[in-house]
N, C-alpha and C positions, 0 to 999 in steps of 0.2 A: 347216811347223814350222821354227823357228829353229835353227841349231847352236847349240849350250851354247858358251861360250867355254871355255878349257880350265882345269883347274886350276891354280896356280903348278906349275911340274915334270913338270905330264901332259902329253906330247906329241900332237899332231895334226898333219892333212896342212895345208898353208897353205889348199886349194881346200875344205876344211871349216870355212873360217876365216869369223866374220859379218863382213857389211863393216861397216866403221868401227872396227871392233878393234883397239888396239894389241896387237903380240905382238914375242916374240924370236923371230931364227933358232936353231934347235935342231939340224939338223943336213941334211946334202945327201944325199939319197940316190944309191945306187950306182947308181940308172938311171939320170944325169944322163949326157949326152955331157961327157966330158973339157973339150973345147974352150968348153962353153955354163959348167959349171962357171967357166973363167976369165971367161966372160963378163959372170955373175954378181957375181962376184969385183970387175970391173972396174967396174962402176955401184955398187959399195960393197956387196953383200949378204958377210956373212959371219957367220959362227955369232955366238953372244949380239946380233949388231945389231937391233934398235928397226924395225922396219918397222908400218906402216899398212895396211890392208887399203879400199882404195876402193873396186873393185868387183870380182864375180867372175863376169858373165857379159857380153859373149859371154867373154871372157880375163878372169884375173884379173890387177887392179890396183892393184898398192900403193904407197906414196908414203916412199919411201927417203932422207935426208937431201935434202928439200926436191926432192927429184926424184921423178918419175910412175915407175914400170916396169911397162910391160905385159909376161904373161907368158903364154903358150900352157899350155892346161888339163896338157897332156903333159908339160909341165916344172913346174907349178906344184906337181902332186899327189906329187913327188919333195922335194919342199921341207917339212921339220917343224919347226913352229913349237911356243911354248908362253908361256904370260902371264905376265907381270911377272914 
């Protein structure tokens, strides 16, 4: 069974996300390490941003202002996304 993509304003985890979905970042959860946060940060994710959903196994991978980022299941599922 497919995940449902979410509603405008309903939030979900990013690794609940189908792939090929566009979604916004919605918000970082407080289990992110401080430092991966910046990291994040640093390849351009940040709340309201436009990311892509490529693929989410074996990592999920999404495609961030023309850029791939793979992301480890354990930081992904800390990540809340929500559609258009």
């Amino acid at each position: 069974m497919t995940p449902a993509l979410p509603r405008p304003h309903e939030r979900i985890r990013l690794t609940g996300t189908p792939v090929g979905r566009m979604v916004h970042i919605a918000e970082f959860g407080d289990d992110i390490d401080p430092l991966q946060r910046e990291q994040l940060h640093a390849y351009g994710l940040s709340t309201r941003h436009a990311v892509r959903v490529l693929q989410q196994q074996p990592m999920t991978v999404i495609l961030c202002d023309h850029v791939e980022i793979a992301l480890e299941h354990s930081v992904a599922r800390h990540i809340w996304v929500e559609a258009g």
